[in-house]
N, C-alpha and C positions, 0 to 999 in steps of 0.2 A: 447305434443303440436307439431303439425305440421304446417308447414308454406309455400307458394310461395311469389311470386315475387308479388301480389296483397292482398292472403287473410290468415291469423291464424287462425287456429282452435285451441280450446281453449276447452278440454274437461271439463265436470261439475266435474270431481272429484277434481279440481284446486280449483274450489271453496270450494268445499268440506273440502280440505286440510288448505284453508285458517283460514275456522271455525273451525275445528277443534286446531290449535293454540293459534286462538282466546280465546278457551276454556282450551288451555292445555291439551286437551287428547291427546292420543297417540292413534294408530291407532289399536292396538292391544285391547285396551278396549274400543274402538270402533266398533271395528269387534262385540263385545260381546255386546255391545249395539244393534247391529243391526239383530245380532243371524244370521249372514254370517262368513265364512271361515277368516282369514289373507291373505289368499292368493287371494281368490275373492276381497277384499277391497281394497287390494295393486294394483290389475288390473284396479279395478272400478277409485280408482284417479290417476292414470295413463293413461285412455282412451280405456283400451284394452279389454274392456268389453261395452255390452251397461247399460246405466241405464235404466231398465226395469221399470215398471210402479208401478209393487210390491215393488223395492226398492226406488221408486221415495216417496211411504204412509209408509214406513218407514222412509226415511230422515224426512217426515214432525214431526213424532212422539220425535225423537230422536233430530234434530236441532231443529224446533219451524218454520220451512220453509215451503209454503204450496206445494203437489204434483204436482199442474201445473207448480208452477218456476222450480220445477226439471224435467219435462215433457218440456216444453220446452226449456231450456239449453241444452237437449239432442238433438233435433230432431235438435235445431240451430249447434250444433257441428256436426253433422251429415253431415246435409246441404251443411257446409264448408268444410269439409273433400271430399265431392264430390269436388268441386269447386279446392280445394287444389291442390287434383288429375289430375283433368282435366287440369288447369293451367301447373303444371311441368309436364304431357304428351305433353303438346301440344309442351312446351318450349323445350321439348329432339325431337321430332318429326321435329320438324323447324330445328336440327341443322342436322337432317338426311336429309330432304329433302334441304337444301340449299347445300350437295352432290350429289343429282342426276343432270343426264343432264334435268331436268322439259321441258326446250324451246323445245328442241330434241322432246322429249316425246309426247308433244303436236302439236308438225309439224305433228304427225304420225297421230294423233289424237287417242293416248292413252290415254291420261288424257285431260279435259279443259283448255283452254287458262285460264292462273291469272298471274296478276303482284304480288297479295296479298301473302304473304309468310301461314298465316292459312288456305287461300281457297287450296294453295297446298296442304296441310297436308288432308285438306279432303276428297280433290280429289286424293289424292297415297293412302289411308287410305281405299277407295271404290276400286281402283285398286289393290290394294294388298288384298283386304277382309278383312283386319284386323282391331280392334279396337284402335290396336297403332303401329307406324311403328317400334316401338324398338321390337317389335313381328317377324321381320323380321331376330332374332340374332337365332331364334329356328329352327334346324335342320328340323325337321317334315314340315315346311311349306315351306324351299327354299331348299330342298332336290334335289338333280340332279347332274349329272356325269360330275366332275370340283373338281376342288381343293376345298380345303374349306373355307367357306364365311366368311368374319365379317362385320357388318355392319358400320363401321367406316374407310372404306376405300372405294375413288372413283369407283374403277374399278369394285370391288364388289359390287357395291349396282347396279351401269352398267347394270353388270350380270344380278345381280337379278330382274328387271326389264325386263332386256329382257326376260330373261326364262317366267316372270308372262305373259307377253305379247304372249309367246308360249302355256304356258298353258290354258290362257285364247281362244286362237283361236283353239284348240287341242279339246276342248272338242266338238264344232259343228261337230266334225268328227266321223263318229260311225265303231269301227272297229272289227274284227273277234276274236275271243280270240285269245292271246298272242301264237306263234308258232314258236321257233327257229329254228325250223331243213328245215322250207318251208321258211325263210330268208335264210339260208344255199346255199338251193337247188337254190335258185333264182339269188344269187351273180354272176354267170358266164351273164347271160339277162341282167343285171342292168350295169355290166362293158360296154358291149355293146352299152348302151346307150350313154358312153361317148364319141360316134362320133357322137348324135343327138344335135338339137337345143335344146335349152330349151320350143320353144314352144311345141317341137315333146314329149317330155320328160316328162315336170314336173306333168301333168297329168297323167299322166301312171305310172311313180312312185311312187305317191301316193295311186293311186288304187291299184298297186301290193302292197305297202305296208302295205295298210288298210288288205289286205287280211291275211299278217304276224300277225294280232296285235298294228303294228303299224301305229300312225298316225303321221306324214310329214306335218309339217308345215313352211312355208318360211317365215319368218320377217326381215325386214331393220335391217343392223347394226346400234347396236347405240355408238356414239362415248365414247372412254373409257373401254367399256367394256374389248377388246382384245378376241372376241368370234366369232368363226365360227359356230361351233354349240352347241349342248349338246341336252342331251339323259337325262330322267329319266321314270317313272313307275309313271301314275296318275289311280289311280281306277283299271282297267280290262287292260288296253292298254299301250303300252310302248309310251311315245311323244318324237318323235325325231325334234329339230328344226334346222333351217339352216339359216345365213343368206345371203342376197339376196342383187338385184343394184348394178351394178358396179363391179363382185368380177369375179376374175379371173377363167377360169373353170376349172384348173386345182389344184387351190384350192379349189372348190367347191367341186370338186368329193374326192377329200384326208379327208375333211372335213366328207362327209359322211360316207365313208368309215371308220376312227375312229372312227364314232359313231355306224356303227354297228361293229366293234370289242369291242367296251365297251360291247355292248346289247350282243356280242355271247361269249365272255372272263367271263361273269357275272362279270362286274364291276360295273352297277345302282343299286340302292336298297341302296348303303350302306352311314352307318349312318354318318358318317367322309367324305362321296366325295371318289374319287377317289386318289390315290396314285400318288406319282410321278413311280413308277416302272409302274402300269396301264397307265398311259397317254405314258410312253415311248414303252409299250408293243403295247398299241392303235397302236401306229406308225408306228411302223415295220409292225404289223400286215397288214395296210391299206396300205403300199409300197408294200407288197408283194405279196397282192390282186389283185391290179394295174398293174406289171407288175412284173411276177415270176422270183423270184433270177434269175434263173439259166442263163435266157434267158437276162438279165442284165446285169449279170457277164460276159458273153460272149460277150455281146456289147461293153463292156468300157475297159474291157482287148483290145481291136483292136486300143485305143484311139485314133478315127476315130470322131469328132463332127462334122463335117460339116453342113449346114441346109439339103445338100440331105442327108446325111447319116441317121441323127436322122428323117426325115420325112418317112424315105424307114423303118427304123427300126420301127416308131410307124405302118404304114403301115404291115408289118408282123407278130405285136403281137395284134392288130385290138385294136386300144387302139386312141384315140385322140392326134396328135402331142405336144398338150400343155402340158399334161402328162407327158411324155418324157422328154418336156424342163423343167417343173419344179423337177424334179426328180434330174437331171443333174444338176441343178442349187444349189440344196438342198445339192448335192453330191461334191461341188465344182469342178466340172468337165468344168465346161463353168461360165461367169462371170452371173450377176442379170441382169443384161441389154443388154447379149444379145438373138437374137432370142426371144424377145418376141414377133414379130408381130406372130409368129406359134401360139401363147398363142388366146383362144376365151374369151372376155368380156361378162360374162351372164345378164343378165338383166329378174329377174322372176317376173311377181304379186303376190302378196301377195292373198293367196288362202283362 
C-alpha cells in the first residue's frame, strides 16, 4: 500500500488476503489453488505484480468473485498509484523549487512569471527538461567543470540553473569540431584583447572560439550561485559560459582564463566535477597566462605600487591595467580598495 498527502493506493491482493482469512487458507494452498508460484502470490497480495486478466478468471473460479471486480480493483489501483506518484513528485519538487532564486529566473526571462508554487514546478520541470526536478541529483544531466552538485543546497541548485541557462543558449551556436591545440595557439590574440571594449571583443571571441569547438556564451549572474563561469562538453562542442553586467574585467578575463585551463588541463568530462587540486591548478594556470611569472616576480621584488608604476608595468606586458591591479590585490600587495578606478566595469549582451 502506497500513500500521499491526498490519495492510497490500495492494491487487489489486500483484498485478496482478506478472503482468504475469511476462509482460513493460507497462502501457500492457495498458490495450489490457483496453480501459480508462492512466490508469484506473495507478490501479487503485496502489489508488486499486476493482476493480469488470466489471474483475474482464475480469482473468479477459486474465490466465487467475478473477473471484472478483479479487472477493475486493478486498473483502480493502478490509477491511484499514478496519482500517488505524481502527488509526492510534485510535493519533493516544491521543496526544491522554493530553493531556487525563481523571481531572479523570471526577471531574466528564463522561466514564466507565477506566484503559484506548482506552476513553478512546471515551468523549471520544461527548463530543466526533466520530468522531475529531484532528476536534477544525477550527475549525467548537470554534469560541468565545478565542484560537486546536490541538489539540497541553495547555491547549487544557483548553479545549476545557471549552467541550464548556458546550455540551453549554447546550443543555437554551431561550432567547428572540438580543437585544443588551435585554443592553444590562439591564447597569446585573446590575452590581447584584454585592452579592448567589450563591444570590440565579445563578438570576435566568440567567433574565434566557435572556431576552437567551443561555444561562448554570456548570461547574467544569478544571485547565490558564487559563479563566474564553467566549462563542460555538450554533444560535439565544449560550452564555456561566463557571466556578464556589472563584473569587473579583470575578473572577467581570470574567469575565462580558468575555464580554458580546465578545457586544456582536461578537467570537463569528469564524472564527480572537478577537484579542489583542478580549481587551484585552473588558477595558477590562468595567473600565469595573464601575466608570466617571471616578469611579475620582477615587478613586485621592486615593491614599487604606485598608480604610475603599475600602469607603466601593465603598459610593457600589453595586458590591461585592471589586470594588474587585481593580481596585486589577490597578492596582497596593495589593499581591495584601492586603485580600482584603473579597474574597467564590463557590461556585455547576452548573445
Amino acid at each position: 500500500m502506497l500513500k500521499s498527502r491526498t490519495y492510497i493506493a490500495i492494491p487487489p491482493g489486500m483484498t485478496i488476503k482478506e478472503m482468504l482469512v475469511e476462509r482460513g487458507m493460507n497462502q501457500k494452498e492457495f498458490a495450489a489453488r490457483m496453480d501459480l508460484s508462492e512466490k508469484h502470490v506473495s507478490r501479487l497480495i503485496n502489489g508488486d505484480v499486476q493482476l493480469t486478466q488470466d489471474v483475474a478468471y482464475r480469482l473468479e473460479s477459486v474465490l466465487g468473485v467475478p473477473a471484472f471486480f478483479w479487472n477493475n480493483l486493478e486498473s483502480t489501483y493502478r490509477e491511484t498509484l499514478i496519482k500517488v506518484d505524481a502527488e509526492n513528485e510534485m510535493e519533493n519538487d516544491e521543496a526544491i523549487a522554493r530553493l531556487l532564486p525563481y523571481s531572479e529566473m523570471a526577471s531574466f526571462g528564463w522561466v514564466q512569471k507565477t506566484n503559484k508554487i506548482k506552476e513553478k514546478v512546471l515551468f523549471l520541470r520544461q527548463f530543466w527538461e526533466v520530468s522531475k526536478l529531484t532528476l536534477l541529483d544525477n550527475a549525467m544531466i548537470t554534469r560541468i567543470a565545478c565542484r560537486r552538485l546536490a541538489i539540497t543546497e541553495k547555491s547549487d541548485l544557483a548553479l545549476m540553473a545557471w549552467a541550464q541557462k548556458v546550455k540551453r543558449d549554447a546550443r543555437q551556436i554551431k561550432a567547428s569540431p572540438i580543437n585544443i591545440e588551435r585554443l592553444i595557439a590562439q591564447l597569446p590574440g585573446i590575452r590581447q584583447m584584454t585592452m579592448w571594449s567589450p563591444d570590440e571583443f565579445s563578438k570576435k571571441l566568440q567567433e574565434l572560439l566557435v572556431d576552437c569547438g567551443i561555444a561562448l556564451v554570456f548570461v547574467p549572474h544569478l544571485k547565490g550561485s558564487f559563479l563566474h563561469g564553467a566549462t563542460f562538453v555538450d554533444g560535439r562542442k565544449i560550452v564555456l559560459g561566463l557571466t556578464v553586467r556589472g563584473n569587473d574585467g579583470d575578473r572577467f578575463w581570470f574567469s575565462l582564463f580558468h575555464e580554458f585551463a580546465h578545457i586544456i588541463l582536461g578537467h570537463i568530462g569528469q564524472l564527480n566535477g572537478v577537484s579542489k587540486e583542478d580549481e587551484e591548478a585552473a588558477d595558477r594556470w590562468a595567473a600565469d597566462q595573464l601575466i608570466a611569472p617571471s616578469k611579475y616576480k620582477a615587478f613586485v621584488e621592486k615593491r614599487r605600487f604606485s598608480r604610475e608604476s603599475i600602469t607603466e608595468f601593465a603598459k610593457t606586458i600589453d595586458i590591461a591595467t585592471g589586470i594588474v591591479v587585481g593580481r596585486l590585490q589577490k597578492d596582497n600587495f596593495v589593499r581591495y580598495d584601492a586603485f580600482n578606478d584603473l579597474k574597467t566595469r564590463y557590461t556585455i549582451n547576452e548573445q
